[in-house]
Residue frames as qw, qx, qy, qz and C-alpha x, y, z in Angstrom:
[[0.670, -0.205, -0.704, 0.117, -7.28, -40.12, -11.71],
 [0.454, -0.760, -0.008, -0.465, -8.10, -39.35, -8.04],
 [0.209, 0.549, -0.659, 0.470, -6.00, -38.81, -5.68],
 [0.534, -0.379, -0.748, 0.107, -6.06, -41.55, -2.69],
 [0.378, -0.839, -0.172, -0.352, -7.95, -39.85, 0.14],
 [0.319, 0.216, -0.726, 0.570, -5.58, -39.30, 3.37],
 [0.409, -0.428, -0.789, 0.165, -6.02, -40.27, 6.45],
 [0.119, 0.246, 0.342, -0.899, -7.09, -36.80, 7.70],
 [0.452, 0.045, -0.316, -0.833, -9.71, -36.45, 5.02],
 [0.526, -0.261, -0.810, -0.013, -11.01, -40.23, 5.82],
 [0.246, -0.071, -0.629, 0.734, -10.82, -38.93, 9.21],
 [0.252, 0.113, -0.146, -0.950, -13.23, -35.66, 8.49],
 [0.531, -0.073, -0.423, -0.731, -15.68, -37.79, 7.12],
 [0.490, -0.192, -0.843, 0.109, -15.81, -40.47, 9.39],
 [0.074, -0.445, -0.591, 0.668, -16.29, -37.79, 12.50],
 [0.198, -0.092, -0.293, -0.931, -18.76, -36.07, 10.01],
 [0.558, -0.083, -0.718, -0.406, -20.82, -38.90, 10.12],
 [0.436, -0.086, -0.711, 0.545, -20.72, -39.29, 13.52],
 [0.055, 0.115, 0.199, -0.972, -22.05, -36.15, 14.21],
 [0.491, -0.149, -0.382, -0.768, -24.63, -36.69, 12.01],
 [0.604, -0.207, -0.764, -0.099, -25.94, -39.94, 13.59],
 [0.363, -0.009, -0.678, 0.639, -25.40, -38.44, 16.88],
 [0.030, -0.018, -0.348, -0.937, -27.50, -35.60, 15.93],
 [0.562, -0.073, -0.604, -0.560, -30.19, -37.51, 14.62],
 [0.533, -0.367, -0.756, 0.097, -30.61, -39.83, 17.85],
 [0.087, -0.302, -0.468, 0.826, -30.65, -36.53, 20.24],
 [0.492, 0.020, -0.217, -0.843, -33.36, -34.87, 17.90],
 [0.545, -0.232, -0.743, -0.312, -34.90, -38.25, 17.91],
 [0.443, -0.295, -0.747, 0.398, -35.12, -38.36, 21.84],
 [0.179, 0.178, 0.176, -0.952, -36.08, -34.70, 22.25],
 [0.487, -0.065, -0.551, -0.675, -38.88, -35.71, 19.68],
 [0.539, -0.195, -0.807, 0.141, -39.77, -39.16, 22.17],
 [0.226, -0.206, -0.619, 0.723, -39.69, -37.03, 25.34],
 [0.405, -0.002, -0.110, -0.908, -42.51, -34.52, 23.81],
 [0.630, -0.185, -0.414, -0.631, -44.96, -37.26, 22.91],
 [0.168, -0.028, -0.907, 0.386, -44.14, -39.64, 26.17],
 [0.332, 0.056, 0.396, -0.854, -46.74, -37.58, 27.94],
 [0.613, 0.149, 0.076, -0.772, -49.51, -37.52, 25.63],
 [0.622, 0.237, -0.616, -0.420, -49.04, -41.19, 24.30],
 [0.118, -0.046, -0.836, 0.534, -48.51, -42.29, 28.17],
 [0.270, 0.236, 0.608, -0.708, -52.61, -41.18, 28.62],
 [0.728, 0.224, -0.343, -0.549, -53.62, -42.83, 25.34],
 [0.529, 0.031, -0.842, 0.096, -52.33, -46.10, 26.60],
 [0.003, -0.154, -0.744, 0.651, -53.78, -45.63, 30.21],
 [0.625, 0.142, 0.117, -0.759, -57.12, -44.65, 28.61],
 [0.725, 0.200, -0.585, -0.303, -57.45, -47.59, 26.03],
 [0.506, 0.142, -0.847, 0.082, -55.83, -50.00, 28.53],
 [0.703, -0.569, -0.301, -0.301, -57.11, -49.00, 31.90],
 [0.718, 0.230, -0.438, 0.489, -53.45, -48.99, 33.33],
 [0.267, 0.155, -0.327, 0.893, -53.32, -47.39, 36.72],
 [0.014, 0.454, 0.752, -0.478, -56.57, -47.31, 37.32],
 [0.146, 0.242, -0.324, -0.903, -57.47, -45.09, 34.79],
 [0.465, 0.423, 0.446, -0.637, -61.05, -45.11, 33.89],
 [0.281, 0.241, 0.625, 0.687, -62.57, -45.57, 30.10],
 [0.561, 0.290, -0.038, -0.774, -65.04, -42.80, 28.47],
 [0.224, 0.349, 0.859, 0.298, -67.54, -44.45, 26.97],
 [0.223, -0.089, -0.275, -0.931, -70.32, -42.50, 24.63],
 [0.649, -0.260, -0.473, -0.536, -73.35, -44.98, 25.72],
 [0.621, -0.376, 0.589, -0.355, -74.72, -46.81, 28.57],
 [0.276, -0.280, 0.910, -0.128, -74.09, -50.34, 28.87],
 [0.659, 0.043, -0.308, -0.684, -75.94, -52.69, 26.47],
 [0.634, 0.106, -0.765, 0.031, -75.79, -55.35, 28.75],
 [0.481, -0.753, 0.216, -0.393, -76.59, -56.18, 32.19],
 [0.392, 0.226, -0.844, 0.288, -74.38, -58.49, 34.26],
 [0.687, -0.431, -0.585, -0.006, -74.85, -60.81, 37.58],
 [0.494, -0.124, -0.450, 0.733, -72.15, -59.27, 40.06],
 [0.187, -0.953, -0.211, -0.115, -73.30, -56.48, 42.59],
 [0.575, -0.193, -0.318, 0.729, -69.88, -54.60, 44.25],
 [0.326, -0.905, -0.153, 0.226, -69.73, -51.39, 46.07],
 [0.465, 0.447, 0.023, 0.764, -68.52, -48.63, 44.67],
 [0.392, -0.623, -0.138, 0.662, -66.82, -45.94, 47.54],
 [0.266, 0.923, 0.160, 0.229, -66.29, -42.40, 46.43],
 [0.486, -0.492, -0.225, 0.686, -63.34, -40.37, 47.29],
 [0.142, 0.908, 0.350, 0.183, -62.66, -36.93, 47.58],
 [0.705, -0.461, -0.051, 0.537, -59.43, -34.48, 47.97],
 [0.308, 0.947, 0.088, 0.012, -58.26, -31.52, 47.57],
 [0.781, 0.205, -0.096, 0.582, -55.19, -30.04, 47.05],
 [0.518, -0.538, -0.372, 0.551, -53.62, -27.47, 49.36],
 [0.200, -0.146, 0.050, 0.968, -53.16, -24.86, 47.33],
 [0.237, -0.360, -0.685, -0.588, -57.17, -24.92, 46.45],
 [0.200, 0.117, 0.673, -0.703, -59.43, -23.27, 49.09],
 [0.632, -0.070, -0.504, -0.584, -62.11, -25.45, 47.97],
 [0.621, -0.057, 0.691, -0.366, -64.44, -28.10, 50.21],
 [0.547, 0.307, -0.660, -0.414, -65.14, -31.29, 48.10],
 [0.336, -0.200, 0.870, -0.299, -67.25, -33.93, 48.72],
 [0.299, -0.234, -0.885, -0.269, -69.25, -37.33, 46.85],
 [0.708, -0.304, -0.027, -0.636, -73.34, -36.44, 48.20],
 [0.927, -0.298, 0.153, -0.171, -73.38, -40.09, 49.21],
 [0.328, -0.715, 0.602, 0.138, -70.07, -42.45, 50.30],
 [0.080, -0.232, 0.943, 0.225, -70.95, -45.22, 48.31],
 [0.757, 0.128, 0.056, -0.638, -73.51, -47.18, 46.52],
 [0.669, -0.033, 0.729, 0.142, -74.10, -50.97, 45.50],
 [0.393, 0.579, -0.176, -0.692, -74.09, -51.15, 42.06],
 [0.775, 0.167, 0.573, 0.207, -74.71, -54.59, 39.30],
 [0.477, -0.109, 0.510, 0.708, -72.72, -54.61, 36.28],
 [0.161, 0.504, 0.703, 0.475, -74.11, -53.10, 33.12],
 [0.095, -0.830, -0.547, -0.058, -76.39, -51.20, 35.02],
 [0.325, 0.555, 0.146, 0.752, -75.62, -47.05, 34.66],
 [0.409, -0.633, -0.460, 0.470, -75.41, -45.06, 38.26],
 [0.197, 0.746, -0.105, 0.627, -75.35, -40.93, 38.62],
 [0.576, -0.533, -0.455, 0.421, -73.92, -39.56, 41.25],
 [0.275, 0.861, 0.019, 0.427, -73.29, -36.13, 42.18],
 [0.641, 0.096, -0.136, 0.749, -69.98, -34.28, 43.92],
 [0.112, -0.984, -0.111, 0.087, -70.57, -30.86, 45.84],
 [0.733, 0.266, -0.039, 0.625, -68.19, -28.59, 45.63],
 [0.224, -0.951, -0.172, 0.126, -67.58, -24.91, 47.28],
 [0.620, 0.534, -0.074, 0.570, -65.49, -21.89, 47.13],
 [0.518, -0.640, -0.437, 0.361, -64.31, -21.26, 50.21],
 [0.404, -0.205, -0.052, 0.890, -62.22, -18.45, 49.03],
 [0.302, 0.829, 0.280, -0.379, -63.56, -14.42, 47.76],
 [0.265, 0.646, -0.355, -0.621, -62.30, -14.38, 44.82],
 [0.805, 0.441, -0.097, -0.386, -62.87, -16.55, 41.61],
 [0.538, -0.591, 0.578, 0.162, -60.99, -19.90, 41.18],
 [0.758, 0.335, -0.483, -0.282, -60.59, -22.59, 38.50],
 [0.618, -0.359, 0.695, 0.071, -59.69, -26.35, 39.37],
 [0.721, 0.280, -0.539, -0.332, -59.20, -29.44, 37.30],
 [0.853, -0.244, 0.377, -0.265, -59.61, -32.81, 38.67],
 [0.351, 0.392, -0.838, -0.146, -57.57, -36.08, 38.41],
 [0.850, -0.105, 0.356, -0.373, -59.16, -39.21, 39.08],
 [0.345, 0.347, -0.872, 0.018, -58.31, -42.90, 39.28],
 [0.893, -0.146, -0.159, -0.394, -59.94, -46.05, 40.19],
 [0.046, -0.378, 0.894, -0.236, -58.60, -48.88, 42.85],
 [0.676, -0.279, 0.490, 0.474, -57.89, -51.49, 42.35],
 [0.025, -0.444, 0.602, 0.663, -55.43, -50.61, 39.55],
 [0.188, 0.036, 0.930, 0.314, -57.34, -53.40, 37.51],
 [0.223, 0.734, 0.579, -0.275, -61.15, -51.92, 37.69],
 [0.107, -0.587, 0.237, 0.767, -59.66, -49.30, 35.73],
 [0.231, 0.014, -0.645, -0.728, -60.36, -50.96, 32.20],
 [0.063, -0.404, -0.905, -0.115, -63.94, -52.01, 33.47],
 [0.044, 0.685, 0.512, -0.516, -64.96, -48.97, 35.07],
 [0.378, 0.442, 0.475, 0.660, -66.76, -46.86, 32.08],
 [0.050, 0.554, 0.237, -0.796, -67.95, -42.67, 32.37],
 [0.240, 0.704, 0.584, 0.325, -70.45, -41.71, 30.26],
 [0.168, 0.814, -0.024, 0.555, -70.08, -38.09, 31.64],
 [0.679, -0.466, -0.205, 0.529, -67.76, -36.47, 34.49],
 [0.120, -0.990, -0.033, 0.063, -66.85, -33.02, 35.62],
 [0.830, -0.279, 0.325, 0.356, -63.36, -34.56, 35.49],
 [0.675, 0.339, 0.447, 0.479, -63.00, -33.95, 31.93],
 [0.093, 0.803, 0.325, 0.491, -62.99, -30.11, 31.90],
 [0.279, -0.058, -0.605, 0.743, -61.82, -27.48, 34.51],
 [0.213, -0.745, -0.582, 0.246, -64.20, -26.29, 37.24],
 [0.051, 0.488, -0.074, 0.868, -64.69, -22.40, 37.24],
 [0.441, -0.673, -0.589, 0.074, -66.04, -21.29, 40.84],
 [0.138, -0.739, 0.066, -0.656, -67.06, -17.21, 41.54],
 [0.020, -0.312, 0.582, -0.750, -66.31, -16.19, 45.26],
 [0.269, -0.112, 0.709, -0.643, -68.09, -18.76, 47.48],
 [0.691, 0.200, -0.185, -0.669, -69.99, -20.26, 44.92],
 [0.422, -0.212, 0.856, -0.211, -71.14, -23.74, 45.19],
 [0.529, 0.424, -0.458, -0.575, -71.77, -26.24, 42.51],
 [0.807, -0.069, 0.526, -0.260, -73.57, -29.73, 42.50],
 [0.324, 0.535, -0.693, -0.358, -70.99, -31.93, 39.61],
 [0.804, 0.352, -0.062, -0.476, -72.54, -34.87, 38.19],
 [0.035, 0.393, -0.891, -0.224, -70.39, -38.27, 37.44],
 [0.688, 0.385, -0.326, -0.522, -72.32, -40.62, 34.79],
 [0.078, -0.380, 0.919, 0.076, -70.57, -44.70, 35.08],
 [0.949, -0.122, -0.024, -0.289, -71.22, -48.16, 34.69],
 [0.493, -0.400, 0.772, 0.026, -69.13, -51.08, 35.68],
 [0.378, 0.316, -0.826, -0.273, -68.21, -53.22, 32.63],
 [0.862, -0.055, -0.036, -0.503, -70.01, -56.80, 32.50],
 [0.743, 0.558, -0.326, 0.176, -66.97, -57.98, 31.53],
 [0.178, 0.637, -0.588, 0.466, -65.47, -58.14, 34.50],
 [0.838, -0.171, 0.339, -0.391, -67.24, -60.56, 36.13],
 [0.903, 0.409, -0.116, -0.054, -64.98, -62.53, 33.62],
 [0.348, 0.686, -0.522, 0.369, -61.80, -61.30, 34.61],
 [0.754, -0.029, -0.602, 0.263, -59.55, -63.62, 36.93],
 [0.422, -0.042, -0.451, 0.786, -58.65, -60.98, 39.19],
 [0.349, -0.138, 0.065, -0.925, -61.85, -58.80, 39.53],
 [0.596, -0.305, -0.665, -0.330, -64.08, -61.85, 39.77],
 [0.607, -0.388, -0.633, 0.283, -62.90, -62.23, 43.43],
 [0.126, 0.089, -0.344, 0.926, -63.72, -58.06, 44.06],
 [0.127, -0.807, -0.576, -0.009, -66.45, -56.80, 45.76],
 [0.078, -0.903, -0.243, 0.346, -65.51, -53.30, 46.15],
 [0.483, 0.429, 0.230, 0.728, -64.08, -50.27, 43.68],
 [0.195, -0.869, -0.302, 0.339, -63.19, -46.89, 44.44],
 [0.517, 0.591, 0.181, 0.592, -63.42, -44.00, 42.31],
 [0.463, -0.762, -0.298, 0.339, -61.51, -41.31, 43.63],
 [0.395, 0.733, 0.097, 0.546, -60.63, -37.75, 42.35],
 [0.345, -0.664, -0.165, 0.643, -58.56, -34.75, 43.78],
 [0.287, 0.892, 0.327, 0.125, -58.63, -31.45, 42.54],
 [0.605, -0.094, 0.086, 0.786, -55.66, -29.23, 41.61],
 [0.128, 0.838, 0.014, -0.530, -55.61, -25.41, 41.24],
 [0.715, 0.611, 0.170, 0.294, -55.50, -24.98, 37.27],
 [0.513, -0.298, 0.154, 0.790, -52.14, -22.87, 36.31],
 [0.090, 0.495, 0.388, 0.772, -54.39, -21.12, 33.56],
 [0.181, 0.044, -0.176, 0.967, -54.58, -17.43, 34.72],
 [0.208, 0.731, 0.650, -0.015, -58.02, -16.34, 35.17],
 [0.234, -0.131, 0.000, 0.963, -58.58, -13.08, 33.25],
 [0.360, 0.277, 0.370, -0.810, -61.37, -10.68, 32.41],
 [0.749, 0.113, -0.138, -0.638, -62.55, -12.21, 29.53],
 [0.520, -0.190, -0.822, 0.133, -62.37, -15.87, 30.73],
 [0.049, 0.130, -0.632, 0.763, -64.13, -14.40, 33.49],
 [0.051, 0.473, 0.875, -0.094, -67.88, -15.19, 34.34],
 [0.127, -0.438, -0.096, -0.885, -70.07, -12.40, 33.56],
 [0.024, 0.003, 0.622, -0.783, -71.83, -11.11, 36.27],
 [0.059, -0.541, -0.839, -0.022, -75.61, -11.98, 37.11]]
């Protein structure tokens, strides 16, 4: 027959268990804090949260009624001796209907840089209507000493907003990107080859 358990041994296992469970919810949060990031810019893509653009693979089978003005911005960051600027400040533009524009860009410094762009759309809400078909955005920028480079952005404005309670009464959107010096090193063979 087994002996009854004392209260040290009861003890033991109770703060065994403990441990374990404690364990298990710090591994579980270490686990939560890794995927915040990347599952925080699958919900802002899908939803449009923040102003966050959608990709879209096609133009727009549809055309809508609404015309609004769509502003460009343009900004670097200080540690980027780049010029950046939208070719034109702004265009009218009707739903559905599929605009290019294009983005200059320059290296002001002599030696070879890299950016990457963030971009966001105001109002916060235009964000799930406004669609890119293609954007420099998505990729970093290489730019040799003083080279200058004419980047392309692809959109259309959802129809579908012309539905929405709180975009019905906009007439203007503005997509607007700043550029960030990339943290990836540039080295010789990620370097351009020479012409």
């Amino acid at each position: 027959m087994n002996a009854p358990l004392t209260n040290d041994k009861k003890l033991q296992r109770r703060n065994g268990r403990v441990a374990v469970i404690v364990m298990g919810v710090v591994a579980g949060m270490v686990g939560l804090s890794y995927a915040s990031v990347p599952l925080y810019e699958i919900f802002c893509r899908m939803t449009g949260f923040g102003g966050t653009p959608q990709i879209a693979k096609t133009e727009s089978a549809l055309r809508g009624e609404k015309v609004l003005s769509v502003r460009f911005d343009a900004n670097i960051a200080s540690d980027l001796p780049w010029s950046f600027e939208p070719d034109v400040p702004a265009i009218k533009l009707r739903t559905g209907e599929t605009a290019t524009i294009f983005y200059k860009v320059k290296n002001k410094s002599d030696h070879e840089t890299i950016g990457i762009a963030s971009y966001n759309v105001a109002p916060e809400r235009a964000g799930m209507f406004f669609n890119k078909i293609s954007c420099f955005c998505f990729s970093e920028q290489r730019l040799g000493p003083g080279e200058t480079m004419d980047m392309p952005v692809v959109f259309y404005l959802d129809p579908a907003l012309e539905k929405d309670e709180i975009m019905k009464l906009q007439d203007q959107v503005t997509l607007s990107y700043t550029f960030y010096a990339s943290r990836t090193p540039v080295t010789a063979s990620r370097a351009k080859p020479a012409l």
